[in-house]
N, C-alpha and C positions, 0 to 999 in steps of 0.2 A: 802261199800267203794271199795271192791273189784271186785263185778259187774260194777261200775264206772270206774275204773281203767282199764278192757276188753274193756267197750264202747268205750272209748277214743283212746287206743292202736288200735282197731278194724279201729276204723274210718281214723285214722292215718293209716294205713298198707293197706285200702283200696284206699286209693291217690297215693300210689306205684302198683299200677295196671294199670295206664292209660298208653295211649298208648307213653309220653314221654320220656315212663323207658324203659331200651331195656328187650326182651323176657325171656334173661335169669334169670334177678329182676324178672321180673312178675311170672315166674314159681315158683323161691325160695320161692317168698309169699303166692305164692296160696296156695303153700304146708304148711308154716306153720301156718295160717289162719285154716286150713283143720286136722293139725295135730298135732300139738308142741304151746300149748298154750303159756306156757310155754317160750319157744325159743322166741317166737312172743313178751310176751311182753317186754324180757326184749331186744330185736330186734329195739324195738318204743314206751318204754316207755319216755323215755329224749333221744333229741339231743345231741351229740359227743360235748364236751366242751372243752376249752384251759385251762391246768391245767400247773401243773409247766412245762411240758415238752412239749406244746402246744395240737395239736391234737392225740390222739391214741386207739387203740381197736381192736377189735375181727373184722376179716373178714368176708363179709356177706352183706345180704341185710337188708336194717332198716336205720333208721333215727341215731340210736347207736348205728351204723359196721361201719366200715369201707371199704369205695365202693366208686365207682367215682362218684356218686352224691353228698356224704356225704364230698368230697376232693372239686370236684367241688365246691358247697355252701361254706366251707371253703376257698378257692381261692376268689373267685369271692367278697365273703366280705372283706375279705382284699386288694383285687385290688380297690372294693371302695373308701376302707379307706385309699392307697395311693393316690387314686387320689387327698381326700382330702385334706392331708397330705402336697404334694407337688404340688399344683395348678403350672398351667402352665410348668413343669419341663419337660425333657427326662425320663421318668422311668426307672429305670433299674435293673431287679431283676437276680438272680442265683439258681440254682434248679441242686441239686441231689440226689443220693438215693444208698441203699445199697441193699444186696441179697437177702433180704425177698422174697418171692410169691408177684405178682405183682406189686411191689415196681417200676420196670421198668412203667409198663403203669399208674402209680400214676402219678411219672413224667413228663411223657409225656403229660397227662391230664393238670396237673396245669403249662408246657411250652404251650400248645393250648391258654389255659384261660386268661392266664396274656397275648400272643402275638394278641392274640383278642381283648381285652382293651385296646393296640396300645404300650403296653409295650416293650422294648428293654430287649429279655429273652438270658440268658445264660445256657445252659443247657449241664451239661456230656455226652460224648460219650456211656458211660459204670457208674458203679459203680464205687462210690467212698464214701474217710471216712467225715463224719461229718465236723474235722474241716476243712477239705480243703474246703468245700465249705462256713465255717466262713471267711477263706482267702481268699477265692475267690470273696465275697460281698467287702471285704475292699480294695481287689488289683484293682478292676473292678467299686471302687466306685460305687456300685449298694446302691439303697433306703431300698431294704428287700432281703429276699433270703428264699428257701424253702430247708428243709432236711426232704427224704422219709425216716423214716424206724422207727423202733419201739425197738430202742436198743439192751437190752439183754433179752428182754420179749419171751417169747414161740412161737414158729412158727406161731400160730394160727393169731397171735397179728401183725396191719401195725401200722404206725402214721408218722404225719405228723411237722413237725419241722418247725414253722416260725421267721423269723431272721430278726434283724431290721437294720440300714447303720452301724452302727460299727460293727458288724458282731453278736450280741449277741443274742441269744433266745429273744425275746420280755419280756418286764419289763410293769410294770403299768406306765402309764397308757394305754398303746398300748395296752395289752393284755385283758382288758376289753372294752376296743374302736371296739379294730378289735371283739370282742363278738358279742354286738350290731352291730356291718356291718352285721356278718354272721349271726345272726336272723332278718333280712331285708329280707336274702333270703329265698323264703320260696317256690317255683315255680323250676322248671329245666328249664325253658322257662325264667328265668333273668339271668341266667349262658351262658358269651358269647365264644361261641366254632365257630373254622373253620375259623379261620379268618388271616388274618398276616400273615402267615406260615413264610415270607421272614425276621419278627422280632427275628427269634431263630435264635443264634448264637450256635455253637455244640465245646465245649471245650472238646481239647483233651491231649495227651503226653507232646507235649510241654509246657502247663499249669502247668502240674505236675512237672517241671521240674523247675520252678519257686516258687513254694512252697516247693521243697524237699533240695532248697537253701536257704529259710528262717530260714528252720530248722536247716541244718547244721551253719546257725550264732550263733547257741545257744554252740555248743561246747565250752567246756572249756578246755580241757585236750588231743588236738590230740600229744600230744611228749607219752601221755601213750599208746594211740589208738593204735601207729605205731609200740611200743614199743610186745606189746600183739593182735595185727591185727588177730592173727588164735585162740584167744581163743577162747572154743566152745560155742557155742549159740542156745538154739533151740528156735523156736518161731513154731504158730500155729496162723492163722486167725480165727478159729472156723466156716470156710464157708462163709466169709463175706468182708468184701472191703479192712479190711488191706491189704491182699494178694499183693493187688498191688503195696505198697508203704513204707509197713513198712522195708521187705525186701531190697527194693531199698535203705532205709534209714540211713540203718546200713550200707550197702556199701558204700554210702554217706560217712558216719564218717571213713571209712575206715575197716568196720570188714569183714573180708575173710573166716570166716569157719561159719557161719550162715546156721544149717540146719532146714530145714520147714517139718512138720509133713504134708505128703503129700497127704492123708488122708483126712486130714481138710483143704486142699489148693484147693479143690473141692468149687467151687461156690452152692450154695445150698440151697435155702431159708426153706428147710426143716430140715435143721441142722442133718444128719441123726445119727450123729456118737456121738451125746450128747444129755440128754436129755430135758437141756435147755444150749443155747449158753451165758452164763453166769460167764467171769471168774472168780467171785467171788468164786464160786465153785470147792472144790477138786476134785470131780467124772470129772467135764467136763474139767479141766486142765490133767485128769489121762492120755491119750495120751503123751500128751508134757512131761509129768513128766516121763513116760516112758522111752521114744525115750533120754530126758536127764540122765537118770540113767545109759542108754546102752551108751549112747556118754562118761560119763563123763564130760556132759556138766558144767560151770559155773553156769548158770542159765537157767532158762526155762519162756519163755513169750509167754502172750497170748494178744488179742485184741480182743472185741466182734464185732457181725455184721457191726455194724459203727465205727470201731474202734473209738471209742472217749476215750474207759476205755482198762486200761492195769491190768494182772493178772501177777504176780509176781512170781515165785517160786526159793529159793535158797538152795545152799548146803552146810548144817552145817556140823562140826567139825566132826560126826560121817556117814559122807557121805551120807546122810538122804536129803531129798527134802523138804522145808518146805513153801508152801505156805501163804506168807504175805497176810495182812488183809489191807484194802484200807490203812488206817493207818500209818500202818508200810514202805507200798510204800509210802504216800506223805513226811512221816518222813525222810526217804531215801533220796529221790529225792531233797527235798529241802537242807533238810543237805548238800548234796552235792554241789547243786549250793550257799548255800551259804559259804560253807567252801572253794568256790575256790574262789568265788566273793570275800572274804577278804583275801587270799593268793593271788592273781593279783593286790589286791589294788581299786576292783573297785568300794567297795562300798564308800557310799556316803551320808549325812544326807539327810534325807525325804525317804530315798529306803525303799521300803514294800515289805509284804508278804502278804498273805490273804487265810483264810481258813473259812469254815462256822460252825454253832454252834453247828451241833452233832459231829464235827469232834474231836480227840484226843485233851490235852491241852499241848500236847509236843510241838509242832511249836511256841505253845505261849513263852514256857521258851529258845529255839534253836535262836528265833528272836533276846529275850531278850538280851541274851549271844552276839549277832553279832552287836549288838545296830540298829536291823531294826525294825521297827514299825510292826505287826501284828495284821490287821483287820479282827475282824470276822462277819460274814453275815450270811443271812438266808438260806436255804440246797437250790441249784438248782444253776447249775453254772453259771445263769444268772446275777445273785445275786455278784459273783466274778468279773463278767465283767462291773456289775455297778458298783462295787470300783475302776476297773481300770478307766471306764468314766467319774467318776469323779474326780481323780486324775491326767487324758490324760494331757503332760505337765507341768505340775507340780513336780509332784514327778515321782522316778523310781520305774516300778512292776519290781518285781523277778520271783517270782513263787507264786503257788497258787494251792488251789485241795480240795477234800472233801472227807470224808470215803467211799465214793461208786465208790473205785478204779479209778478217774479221776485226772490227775492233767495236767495242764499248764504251761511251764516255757516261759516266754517272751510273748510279747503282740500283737504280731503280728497275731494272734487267739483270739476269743473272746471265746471260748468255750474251754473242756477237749480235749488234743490231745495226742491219745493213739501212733501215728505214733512219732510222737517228745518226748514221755516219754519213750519208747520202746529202743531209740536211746541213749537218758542220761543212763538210768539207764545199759544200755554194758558198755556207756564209764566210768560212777561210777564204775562198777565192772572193770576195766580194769587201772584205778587211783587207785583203792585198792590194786592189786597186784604188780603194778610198785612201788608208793610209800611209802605205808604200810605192801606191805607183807604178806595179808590177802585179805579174801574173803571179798563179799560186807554187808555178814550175821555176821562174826566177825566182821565188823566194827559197822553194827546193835547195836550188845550184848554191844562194847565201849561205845555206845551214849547213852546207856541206864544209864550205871554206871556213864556217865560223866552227863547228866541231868535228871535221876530219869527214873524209869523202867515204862511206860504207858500203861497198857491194856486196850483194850475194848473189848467190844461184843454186838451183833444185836439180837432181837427176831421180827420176821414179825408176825404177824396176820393176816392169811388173812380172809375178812369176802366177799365174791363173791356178786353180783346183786345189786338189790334194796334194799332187806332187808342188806345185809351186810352193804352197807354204811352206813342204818340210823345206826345201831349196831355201827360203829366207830364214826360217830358222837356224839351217846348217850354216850358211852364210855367217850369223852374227856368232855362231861357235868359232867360228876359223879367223874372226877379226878380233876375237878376244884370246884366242889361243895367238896367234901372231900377228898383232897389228903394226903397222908401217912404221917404221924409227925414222923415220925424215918424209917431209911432203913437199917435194921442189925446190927441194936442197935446205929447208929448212928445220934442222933436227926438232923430232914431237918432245916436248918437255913435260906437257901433261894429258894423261888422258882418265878423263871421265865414268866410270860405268854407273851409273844409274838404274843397274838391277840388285848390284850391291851396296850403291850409296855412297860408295869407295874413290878417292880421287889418287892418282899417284903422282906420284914426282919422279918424273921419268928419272931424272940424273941423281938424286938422292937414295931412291927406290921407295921411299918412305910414302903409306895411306893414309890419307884421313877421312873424314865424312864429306860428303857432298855440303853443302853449308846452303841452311834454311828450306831442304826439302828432305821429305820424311816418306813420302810416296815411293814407290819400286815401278819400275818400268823399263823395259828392253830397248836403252838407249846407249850410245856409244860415242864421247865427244874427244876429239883431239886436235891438242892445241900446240903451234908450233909457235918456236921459238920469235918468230916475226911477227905473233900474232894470227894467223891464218887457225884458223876453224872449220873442221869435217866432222859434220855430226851423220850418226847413223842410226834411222827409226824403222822397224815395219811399221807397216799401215796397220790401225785396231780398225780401221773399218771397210779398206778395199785391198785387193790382193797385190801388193806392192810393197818397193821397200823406198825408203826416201835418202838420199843422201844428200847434206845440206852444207853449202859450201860461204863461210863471210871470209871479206878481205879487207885489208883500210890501208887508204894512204891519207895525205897534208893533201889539201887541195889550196893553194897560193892564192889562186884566182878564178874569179868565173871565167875568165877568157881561157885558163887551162881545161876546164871544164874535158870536153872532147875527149883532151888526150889524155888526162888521168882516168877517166872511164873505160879508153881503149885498152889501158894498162891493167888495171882492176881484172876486166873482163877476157884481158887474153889470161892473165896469172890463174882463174877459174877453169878457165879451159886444158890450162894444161895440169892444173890438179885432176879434172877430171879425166885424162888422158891416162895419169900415173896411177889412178887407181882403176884404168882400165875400165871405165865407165861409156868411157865415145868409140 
């Protein structure tokens, strides 16, 4: 099986030798044909596939790097599949990309390719973030749009973002449609390049200028803004596109003393000063938490390469910096617009919220409390923007987000926009001190005691290549063939699957539907009789698998604070023990 598996790769890797591939493909392969068996096949074992976050991977030559062949065949099947799409129409797509390593000539590749298919392309002067070019598809009435970059993944790592006319990540059934386009292609000789040139449009400043006023519509609270305008602020882009807008943003709303850790305002697709561009992470936030320790800053923010995700860090009672978990920011974030939307008077019956299913179950009970309806959905913010699509009109979104530090307030973006949550969450701190009198982390510790104290926790697994996957695959076989009947002594009463849509009732044994989602996806939740929740996802876009752990208790008091946290946080740990995870 394994000699089969060379032949195939071999034969494969020796089609990237002709003379269509340009010399520097040809040399990389010869080399690892020659040297790096290894490299080689997992180089061209499987084609680059559209997972939750559409195209992404390792740089490099192969069928399973990401290279401008591999971008190309991706374009060019989805230019197909608009033509078919929209028979007879204007095409009009949007293309940008952030600071990764060749992130620039990705673009420029798939602005050729679609202006060669006779497309009408829109494409960035420069880098830029993620949602702006979600805004930029809906301001620009474009059919699709492409976003270069590969998030908060490791330098090594590009990808490719395809986005359909409401500005969303592609949903099913586009995303297995456009599949089948791009194994149509299968030649570099069907991929059309050189053509159109005069179909690219090049959007610059002034575009931005139009989107940095969407966002200021979202403010609620400028009498506080004006009020605390020099409070201190550090932010940090991590080497990536916010640099150019988030800044601008907060000026926008009005804040004046915003210092940037200048360090990591370096453009950089090598990230060099972190050792993955990842705010989720304390080490790679340690800069900005610095430079705010030395400021006395209120808070310290971050935004990864495409800014879509925001890192959060605040300064509790003991002048300590504490970096918030995606979590705690969407809990934040939303709290706030919805505690002002019912102090303006703006809510209104049908108004939603929307979060997906590994997320915290606080937003569920905060909704509750405000009488707005809270939708939950499948993990990938795609998934949020199909609730807003199907509600367009209808009813009012608020905000929305998921524990992997993204959220969105207003609808004017289809995706996480780290530039516009960046901006709330100053003027949330900057409405705390004006009318509360406290920081934006004491008000945190309030919402705790006022709707029950929420922790979670992540465990990744990563399992790398070929063999990793089948390992996470076999894995979620053996957790549905025998999943745990108690989790720290508390008997599981229901457990979730989410490939079938099937909920069971542990003690009755009786199925029903998952209730208000309709999508299939390789998820697994179980819920114990105390409330405690273990959900289990592979990763659709990096070689991992996610295990996602909530807990609640009463929180009496802020002064309990400490010790119900230590509590929370030891009862995660020894969940994670029991399922043998530490």
């Amino acid at each position: 099986m394994a000699n089969e598996l060379e032949q195939t790769v071999l034969a494969k890797a020796q089609k990237w030798l002709g003379a269509e591939y340009d010399e520097a493909t040809r040399e990389q392969v010869k080399y690892l044909i020659n040297n790096d068996k290894n490299e080689l096949i997992e180089s061209f074992y499987k084609d680059l596939e559209f997972g939750t976050g559409g195209l992404r991977g390792i740089m490099g030559a192969g069928s399973n790097r990401m290279n401008i062949y591999t971008v190309g065949f991706a374009t060019q099947g989805l230019a197909n599949y608009l033509k078919t799409n929209f028979p007879g129409e204007e095409i009009r797509v949007a293309i940008a990309h952030d600071s990764r390593n060749n992130s620039r000539m990705f673009a420029e590749r798939v602005a050729d390719i679609f202006a060669s298919n006779g497309f009408r392309v829109f494409l960035f002067d420069a880098l830029r973030p993620t949602p702006e070019l979600s805004f930029a598809i809906r301001h620009l009435h474009c059919q699709s749009g492409v976003m270069v970059t590969a998030s908060h993944n490791p330098k090594e790592y590009n990808g490719y973002k395809a986005y359909w006319s409401d500005g969303s990540q592609v949903t099913s059934p586009h995303d297995t449609n456009i599949i089948k386009e791009v194994e149509k292609i299968t030649e570099v000789a069907q991929v059309l390049t050189g053509k159109n040139a005069e179909n690219i449009t090049i959007l610059g400043e002034d575009f931005d200028d139009i989107y940095l006023a969407a966002i200021k519509e979202l403010s609620l609270s400028p009498e506080s803004v004006k009020r605390f305008h020099d409070m201190k602020i550090v932010y940090t882009p991590l080497h990536g596109a916010g640099v150019r807008l988030t800044p601008a943003s907060l000026r926008n709303f009005g804040f004046t003393n915003v210092r940037l850790v200048e360090e990591q305002a370096v453009l950089d697709g090598n990230f060099p000063t972190v050792e993955s561009p990842n705010p989720e992470e304390r080490k790679t936030m340690s800069m900005a938490i610095e430079l705010a320790r030395k400021e006395g800053a209120d808070l310290a923010m971050a935004t990864d390469p495409d800014s879509d995700r925001i890192g959060l860090a605040l300064r509790n009672g003991k002048g300590e910096y504490v970096l918030l978990n995606g979590n705690q920011t969407l809990v934040l974030l939303m709290c706030y617009q919805l505690t002002r939307w019912a102090e303006l008077g703006k809510i209104k019956d049908g108004d939603y919220v929307v979060k997906t299913i590994v997320t915290s179950m606080m937003p569920d009970a905060v909704a509750a409390h405000y009488g707005v309806k809270c939708y939950n959905c499948l993990t990938g913010f795609k998934f949020i923007a199909k609730v807003i699509r199907e509600h367009e009109g209808i009813n009012q979104y608020i905000g929305g987000g998921e524990e992997s530090f993204g959220y969105l307030a207003g609808d004017y973006v289809r995706d996480k926009d780290g530039v516009s949550a960046c901006s709330l969450a100053a003027e949330a701190a900057a409405w705390c001190r004006d009318t509360k009198g406290m920081t934006l982390y004491e008000w945190l510790q309030d919402l705790y005691v006022k709707f029950g104290f929420y922790r979670e926790g992540l465990v990744n697994v990563i399992r790398k290549g070929k063999d990793g996957a089948e390992q996470i695959q076999n894995m979620m076989v053996e957790y549905r063939a025998n999943p745990p009947k108690s989790i720290c002594g508390s008997p599981v009463v229901k457990i979730l699957d989410y490939k079938t849509l099937e909920v069971l009732d542990v003690v009755s044994g009786k199925k029903s539907p998952v209730e208000g989602i309709t999508d299939r996806s390789n998820v697994l939740q179980w819920i114990t009789e105390d409330g405690t929740i273990v959900s289990v996802r592979p990763s659709g876009t990096e070689p991992k698998i996610k295990f996602y752990f909530g807990v609640k208790a009463a929180l009496p008091s802020v002064e309990q604070f400490d010790a119900v946290q230590d509590a929370l946080d030891a009862k995660i740990e020894a969940v994670k023990k029991e399922l043998q995870l530490v």
